[in-house]
Backbone as CSV, one residue per row, in Angstrom:
resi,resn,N_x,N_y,N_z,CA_x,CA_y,CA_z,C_x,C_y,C_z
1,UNK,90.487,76.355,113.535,89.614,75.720,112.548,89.937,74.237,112.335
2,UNK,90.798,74.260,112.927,91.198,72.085,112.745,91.204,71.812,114.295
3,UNK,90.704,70.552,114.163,90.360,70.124,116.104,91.069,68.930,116.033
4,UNK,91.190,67.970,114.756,91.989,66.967,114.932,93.050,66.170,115.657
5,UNK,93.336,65.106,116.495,94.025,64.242,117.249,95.769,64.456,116.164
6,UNK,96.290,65.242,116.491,97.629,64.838,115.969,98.270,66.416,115.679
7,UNK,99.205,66.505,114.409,100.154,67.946,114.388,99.599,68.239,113.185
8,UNK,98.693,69.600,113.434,98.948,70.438,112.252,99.165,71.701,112.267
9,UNK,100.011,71.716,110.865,100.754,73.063,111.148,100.769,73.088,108.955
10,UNK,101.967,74.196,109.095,102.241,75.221,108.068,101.317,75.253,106.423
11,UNK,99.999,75.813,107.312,99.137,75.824,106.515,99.459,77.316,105.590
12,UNK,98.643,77.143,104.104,98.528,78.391,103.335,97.801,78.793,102.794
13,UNK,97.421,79.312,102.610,96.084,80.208,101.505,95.838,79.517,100.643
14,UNK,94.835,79.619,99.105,94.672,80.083,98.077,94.514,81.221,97.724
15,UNK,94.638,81.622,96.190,95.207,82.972,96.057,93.971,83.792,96.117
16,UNK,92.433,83.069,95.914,90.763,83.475,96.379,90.819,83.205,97.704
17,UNK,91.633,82.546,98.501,91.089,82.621,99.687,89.989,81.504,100.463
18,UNK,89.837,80.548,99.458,88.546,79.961,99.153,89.420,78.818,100.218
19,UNK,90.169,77.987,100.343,90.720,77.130,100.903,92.362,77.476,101.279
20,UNK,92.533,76.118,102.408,93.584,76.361,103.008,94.117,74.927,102.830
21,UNK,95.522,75.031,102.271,96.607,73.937,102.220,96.692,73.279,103.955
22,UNK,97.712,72.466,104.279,97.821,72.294,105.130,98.949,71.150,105.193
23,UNK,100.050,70.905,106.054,100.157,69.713,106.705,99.921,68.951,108.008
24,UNK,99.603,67.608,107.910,99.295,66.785,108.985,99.240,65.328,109.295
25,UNK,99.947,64.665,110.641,100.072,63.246,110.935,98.838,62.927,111.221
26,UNK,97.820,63.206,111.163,96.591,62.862,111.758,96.005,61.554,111.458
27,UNK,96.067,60.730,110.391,95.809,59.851,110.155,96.691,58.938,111.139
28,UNK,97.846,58.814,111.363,98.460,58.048,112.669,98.218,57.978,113.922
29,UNK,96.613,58.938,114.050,95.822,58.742,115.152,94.246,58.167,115.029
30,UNK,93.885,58.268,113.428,92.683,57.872,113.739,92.537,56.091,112.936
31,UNK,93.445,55.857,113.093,93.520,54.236,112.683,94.739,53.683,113.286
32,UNK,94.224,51.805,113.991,95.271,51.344,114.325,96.277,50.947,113.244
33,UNK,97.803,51.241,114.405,99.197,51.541,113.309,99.470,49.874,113.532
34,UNK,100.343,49.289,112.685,100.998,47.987,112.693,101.962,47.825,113.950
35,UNK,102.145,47.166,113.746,103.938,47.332,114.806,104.792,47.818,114.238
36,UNK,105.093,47.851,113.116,106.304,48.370,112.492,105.825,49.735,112.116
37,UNK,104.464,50.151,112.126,104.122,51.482,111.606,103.972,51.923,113.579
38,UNK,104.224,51.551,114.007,103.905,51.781,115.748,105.564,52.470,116.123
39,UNK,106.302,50.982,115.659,107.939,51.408,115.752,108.372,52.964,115.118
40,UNK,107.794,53.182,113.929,107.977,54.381,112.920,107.310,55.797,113.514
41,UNK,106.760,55.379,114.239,106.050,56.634,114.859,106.291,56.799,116.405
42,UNK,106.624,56.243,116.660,107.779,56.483,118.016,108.996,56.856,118.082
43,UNK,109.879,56.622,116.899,111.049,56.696,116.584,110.623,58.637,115.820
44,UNK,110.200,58.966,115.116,109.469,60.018,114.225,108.359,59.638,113.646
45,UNK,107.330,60.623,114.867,105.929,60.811,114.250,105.719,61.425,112.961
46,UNK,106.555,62.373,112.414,106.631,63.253,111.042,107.202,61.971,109.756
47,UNK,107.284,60.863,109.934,107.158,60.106,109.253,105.554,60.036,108.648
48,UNK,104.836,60.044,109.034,103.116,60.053,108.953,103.042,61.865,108.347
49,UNK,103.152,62.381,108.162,102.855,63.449,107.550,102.555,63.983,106.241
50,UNK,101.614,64.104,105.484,100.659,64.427,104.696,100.420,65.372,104.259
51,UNK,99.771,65.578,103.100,99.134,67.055,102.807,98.033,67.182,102.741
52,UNK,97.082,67.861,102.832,95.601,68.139,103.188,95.077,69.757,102.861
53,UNK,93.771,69.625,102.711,92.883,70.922,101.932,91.663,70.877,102.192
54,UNK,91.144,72.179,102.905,90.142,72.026,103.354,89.402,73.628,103.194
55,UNK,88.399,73.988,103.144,87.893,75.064,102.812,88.286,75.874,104.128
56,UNK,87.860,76.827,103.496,88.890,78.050,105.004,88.020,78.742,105.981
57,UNK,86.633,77.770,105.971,86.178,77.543,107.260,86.223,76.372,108.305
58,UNK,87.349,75.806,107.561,87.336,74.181,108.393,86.812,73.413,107.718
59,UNK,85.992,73.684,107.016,85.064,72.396,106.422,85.580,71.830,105.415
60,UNK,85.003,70.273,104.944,85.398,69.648,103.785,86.865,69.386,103.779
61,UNK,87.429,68.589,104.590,88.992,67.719,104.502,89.177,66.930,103.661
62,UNK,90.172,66.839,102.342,90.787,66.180,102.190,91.960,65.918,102.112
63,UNK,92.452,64.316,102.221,93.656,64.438,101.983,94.344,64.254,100.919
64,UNK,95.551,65.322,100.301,95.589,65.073,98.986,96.741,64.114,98.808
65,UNK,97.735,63.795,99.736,99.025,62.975,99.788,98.561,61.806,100.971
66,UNK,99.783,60.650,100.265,99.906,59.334,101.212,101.086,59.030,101.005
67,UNK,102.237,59.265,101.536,103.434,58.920,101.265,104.620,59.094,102.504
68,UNK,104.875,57.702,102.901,106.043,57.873,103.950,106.800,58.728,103.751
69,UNK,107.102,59.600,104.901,108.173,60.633,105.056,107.218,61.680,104.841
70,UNK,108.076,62.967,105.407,107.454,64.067,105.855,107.324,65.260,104.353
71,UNK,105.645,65.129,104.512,105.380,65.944,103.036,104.913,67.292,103.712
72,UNK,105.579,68.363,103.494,105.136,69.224,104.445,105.296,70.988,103.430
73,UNK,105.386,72.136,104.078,105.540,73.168,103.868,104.603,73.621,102.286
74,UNK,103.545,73.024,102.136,102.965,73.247,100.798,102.508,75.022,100.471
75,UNK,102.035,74.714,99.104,101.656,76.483,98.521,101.071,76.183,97.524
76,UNK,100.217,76.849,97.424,99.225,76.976,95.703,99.804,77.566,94.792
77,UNK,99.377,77.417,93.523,100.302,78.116,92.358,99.654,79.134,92.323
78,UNK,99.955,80.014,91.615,98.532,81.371,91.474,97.540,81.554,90.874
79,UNK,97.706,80.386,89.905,96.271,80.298,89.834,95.776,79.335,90.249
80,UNK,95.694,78.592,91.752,94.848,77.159,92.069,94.750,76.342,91.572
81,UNK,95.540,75.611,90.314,95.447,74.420,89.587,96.473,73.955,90.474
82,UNK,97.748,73.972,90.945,98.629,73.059,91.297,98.978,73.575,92.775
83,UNK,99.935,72.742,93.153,100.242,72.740,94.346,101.756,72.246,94.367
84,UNK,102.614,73.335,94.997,103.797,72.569,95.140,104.586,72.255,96.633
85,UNK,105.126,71.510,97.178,105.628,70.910,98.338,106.957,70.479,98.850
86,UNK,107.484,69.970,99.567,108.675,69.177,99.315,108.623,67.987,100.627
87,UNK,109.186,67.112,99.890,108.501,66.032,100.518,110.296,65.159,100.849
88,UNK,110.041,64.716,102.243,111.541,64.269,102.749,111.115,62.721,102.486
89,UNK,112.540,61.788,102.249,112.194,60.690,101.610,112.479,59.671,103.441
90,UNK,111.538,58.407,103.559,111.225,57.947,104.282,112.076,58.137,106.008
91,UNK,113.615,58.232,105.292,114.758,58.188,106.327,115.050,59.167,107.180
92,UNK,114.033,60.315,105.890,114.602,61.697,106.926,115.753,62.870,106.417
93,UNK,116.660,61.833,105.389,117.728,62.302,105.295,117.899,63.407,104.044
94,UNK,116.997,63.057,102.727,116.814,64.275,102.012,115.671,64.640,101.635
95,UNK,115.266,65.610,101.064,114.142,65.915,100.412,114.166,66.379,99.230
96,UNK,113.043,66.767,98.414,112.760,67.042,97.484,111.765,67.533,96.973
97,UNK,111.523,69.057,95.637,110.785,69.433,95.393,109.354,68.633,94.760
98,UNK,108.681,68.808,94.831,107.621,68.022,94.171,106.038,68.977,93.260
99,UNK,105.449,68.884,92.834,104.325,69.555,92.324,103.445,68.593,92.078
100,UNK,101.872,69.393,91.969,100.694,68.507,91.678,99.714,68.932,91.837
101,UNK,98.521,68.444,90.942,97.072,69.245,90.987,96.450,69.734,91.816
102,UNK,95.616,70.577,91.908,95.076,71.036,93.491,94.311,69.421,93.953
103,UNK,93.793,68.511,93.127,92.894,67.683,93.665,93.750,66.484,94.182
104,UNK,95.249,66.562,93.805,96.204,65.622,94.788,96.910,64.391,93.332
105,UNK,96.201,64.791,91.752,96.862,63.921,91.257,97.797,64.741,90.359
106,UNK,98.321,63.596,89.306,99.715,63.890,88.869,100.663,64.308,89.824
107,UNK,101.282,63.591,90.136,102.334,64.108,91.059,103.589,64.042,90.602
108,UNK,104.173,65.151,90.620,105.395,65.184,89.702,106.781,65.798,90.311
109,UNK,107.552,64.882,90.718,109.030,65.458,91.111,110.136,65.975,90.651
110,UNK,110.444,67.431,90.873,110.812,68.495,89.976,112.271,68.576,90.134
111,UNK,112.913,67.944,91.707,114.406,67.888,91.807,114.911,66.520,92.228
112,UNK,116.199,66.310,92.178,116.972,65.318,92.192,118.036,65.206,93.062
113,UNK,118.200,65.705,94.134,119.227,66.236,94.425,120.351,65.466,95.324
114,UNK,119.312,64.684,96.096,119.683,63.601,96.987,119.960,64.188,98.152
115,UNK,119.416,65.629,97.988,120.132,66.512,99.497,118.762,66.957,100.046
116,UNK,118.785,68.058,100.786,117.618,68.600,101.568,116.974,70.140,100.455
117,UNK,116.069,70.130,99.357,115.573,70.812,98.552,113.980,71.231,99.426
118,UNK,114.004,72.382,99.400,112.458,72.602,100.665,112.433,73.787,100.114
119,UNK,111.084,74.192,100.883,110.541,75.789,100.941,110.052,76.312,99.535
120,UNK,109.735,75.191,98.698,109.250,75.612,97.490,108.394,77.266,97.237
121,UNK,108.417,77.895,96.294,107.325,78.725,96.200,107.379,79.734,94.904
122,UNK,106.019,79.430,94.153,105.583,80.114,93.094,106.101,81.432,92.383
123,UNK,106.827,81.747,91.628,106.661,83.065,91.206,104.935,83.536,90.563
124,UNK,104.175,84.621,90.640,103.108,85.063,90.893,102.726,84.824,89.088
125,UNK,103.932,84.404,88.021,103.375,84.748,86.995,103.185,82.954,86.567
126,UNK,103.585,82.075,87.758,103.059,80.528,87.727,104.154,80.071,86.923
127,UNK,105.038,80.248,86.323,106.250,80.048,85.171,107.343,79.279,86.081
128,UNK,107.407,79.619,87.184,108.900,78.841,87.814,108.421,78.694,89.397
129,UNK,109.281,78.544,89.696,109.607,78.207,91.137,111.113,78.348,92.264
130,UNK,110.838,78.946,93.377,111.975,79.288,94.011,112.015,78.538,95.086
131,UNK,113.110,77.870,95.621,113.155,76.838,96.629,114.885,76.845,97.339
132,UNK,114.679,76.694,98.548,116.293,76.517,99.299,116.884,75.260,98.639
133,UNK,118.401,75.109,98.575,118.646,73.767,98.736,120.476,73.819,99.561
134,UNK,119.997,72.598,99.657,121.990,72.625,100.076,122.837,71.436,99.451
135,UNK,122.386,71.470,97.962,122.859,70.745,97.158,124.369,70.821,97.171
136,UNK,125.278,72.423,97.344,126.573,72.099,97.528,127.606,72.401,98.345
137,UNK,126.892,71.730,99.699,127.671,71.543,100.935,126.435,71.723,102.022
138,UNK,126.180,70.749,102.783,125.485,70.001,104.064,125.058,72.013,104.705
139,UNK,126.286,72.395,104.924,125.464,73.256,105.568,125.035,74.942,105.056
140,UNK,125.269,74.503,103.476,125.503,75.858,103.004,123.581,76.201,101.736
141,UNK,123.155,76.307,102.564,122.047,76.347,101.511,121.683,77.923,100.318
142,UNK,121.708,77.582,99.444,121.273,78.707,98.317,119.518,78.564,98.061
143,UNK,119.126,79.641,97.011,118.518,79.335,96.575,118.461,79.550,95.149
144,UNK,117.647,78.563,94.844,117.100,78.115,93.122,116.022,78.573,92.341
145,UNK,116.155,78.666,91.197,114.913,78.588,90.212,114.772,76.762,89.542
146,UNK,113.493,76.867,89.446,113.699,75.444,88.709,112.252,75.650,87.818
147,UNK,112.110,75.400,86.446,110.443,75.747,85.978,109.506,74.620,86.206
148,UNK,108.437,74.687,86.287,107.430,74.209,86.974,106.516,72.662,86.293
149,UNK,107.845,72.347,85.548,107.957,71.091,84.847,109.096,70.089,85.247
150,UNK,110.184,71.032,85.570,111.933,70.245,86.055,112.471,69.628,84.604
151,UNK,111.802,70.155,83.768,112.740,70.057,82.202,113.866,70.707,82.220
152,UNK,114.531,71.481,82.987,115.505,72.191,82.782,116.207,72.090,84.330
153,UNK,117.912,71.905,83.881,118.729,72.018,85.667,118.204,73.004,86.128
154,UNK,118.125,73.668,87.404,117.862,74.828,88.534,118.789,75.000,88.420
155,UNK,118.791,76.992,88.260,119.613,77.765,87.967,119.485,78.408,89.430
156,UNK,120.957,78.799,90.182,121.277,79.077,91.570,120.941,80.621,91.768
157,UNK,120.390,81.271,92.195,119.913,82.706,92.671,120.923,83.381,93.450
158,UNK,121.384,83.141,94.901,122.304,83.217,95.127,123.446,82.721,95.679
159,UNK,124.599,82.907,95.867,125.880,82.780,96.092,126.841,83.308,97.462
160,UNK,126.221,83.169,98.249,126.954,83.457,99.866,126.913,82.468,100.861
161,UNK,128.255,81.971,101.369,128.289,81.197,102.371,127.432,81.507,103.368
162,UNK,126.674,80.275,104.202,125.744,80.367,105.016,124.443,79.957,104.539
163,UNK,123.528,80.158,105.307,121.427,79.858,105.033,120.916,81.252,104.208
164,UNK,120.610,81.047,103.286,119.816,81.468,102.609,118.463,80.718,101.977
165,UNK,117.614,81.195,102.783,116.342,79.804,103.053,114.900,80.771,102.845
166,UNK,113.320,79.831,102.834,112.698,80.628,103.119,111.757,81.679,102.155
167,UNK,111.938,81.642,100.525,112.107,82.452,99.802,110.799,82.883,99.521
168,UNK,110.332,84.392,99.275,109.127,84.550,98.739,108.553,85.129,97.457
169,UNK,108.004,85.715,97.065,108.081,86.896,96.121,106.996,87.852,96.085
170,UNK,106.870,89.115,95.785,105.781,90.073,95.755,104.626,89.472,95.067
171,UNK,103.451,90.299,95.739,102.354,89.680,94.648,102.578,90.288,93.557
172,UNK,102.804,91.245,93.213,103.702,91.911,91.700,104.538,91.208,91.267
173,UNK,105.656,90.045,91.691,106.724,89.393,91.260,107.894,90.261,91.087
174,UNK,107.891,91.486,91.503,108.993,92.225,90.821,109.818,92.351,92.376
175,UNK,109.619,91.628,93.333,110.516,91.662,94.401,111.148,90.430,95.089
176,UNK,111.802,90.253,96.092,112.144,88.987,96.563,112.203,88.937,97.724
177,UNK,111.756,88.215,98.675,112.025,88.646,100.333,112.738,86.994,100.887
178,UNK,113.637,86.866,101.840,113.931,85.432,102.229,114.618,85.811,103.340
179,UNK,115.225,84.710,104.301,115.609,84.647,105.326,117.394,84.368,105.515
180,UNK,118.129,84.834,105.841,119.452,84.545,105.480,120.102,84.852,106.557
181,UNK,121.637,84.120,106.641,122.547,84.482,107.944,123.793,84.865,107.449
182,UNK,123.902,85.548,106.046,124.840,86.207,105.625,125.055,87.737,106.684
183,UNK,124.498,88.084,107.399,124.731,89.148,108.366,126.200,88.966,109.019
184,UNK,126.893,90.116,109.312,128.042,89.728,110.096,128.080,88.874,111.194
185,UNK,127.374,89.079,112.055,127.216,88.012,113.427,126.550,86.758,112.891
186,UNK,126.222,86.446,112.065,126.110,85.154,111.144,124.170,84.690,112.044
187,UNK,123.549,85.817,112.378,122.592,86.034,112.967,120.821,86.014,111.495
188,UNK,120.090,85.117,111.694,119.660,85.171,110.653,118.666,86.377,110.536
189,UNK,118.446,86.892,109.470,117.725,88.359,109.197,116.805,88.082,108.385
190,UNK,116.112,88.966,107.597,115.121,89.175,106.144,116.302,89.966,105.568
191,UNK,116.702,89.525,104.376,116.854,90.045,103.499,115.406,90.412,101.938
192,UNK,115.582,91.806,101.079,114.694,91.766,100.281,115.626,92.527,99.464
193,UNK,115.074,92.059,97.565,115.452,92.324,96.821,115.084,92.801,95.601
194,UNK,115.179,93.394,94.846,114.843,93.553,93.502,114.737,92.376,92.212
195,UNK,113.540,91.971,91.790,113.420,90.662,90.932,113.298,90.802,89.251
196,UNK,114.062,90.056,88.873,113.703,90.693,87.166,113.069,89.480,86.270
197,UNK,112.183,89.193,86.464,111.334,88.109,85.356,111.522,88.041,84.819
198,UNK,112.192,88.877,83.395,112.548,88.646,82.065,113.790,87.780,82.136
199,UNK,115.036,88.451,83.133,115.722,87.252,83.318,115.903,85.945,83.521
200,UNK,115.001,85.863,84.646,114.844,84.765,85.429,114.068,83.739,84.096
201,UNK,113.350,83.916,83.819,112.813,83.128,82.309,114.063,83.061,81.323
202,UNK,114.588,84.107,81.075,115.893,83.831,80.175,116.919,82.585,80.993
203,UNK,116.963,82.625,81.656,118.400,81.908,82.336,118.014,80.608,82.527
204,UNK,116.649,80.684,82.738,116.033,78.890,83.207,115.763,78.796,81.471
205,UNK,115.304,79.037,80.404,115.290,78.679,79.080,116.754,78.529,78.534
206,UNK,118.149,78.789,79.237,119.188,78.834,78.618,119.791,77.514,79.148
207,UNK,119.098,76.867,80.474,119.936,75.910,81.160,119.505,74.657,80.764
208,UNK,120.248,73.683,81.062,120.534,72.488,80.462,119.576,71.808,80.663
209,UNK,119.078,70.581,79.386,117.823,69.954,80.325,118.439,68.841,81.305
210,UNK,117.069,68.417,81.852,117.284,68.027,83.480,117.118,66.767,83.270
């Protein structure tokens, strides 16, 4: 359903079905680049990368982001007002959670971390958000809650050396599914879990503001 000159990829639903998220460099093909935007895209084309929404027959593109560095892996909230993402800052070197209207404004950055924060994604009751990070240690990523404002620190989910990345949740919310290399052969698997909402709201209302 996309024919476009360039990379697109890790597109997602809405929760009607009605449209599809998307990321894509495509604009670094359909206009001439500078020299220094020529240099930037030879060196990393995913510098040019964007977010985009288009009905989920192809039709009607827009783009809802413009921002150097790679804005990628997006998701709708559950109910289609917002959109959350994580967006790597020009160099490459970290990223960060971000949120924002389905129509591309208010844009609001939810972590701080100075590290690599990705894989954002909704709990089903729209209240928080679950996302990888490797805020403490380069190669050790957990994952987080953070609520869907960043008024409050992100409270850590879990606690095992290694990737724990990837995170999802039931359309019920009462489960957890993610990707991890806590396995003995340090081999990455699905792990899934049991989720408790009442907590998870308790613990992010108990933590410090942000």
């Amino acid at each position: 359903i996309s024919n476009a000159d360039g990379y697109d990829a890790e597109g997602s639903y809405s929760a009607d079905g009605s449209e599809i998220l998307f990321a894509s460099n495509r604009e670094a093909y359909s206009r001439t680049l500078s020299l220094a935007e020529q240099a930037l895209f030879e060196d990393d084309s995913s510098y040019f990368m964007d977010l985009y929404v288009m009905d989920a027959d192809g039709g009607n593109v827009r783009q809802l982001t413009r921002s150097p560095g790679y804005d990628g892996g997006p998701f709708f909230s559950p109910d289609g007002s917002k959109i959350t993402w994580r967006r790597f800052n020009p160099d490459g070197n970290s990223a960060e959670i971000w949120t924002m209207d389905a129509d591309g404004s208010n844009q609001r950055q939810l972590t701080a971390d100075a590290m690599v924060a990705w894989a954002p994604y909704y709990h089903p009751s729209g209240e928080y958000l679950i996302y990888s990070s490797n805020q403490l240690g380069h190669a050790n990523f957990e994952l987080f809650l953070i609520d869907t404002q960043g008024a409050h620190a992100p409270v850590r989910v879990t606690n095992t050396d290694g990737t724990d990345i990837l995170p999802v949740f039931s359309p019920s919310g009462d489960q957890l599914a993610w990707s991890t290399t806590r396995t003995p052969d340090g081999t990455s698997q699905l792990h899934i879990a049991d989720w408790n909402h009442a907590r998870a709201l308790e613990l992010l209302a108990n933590s410090s503001a942000h």
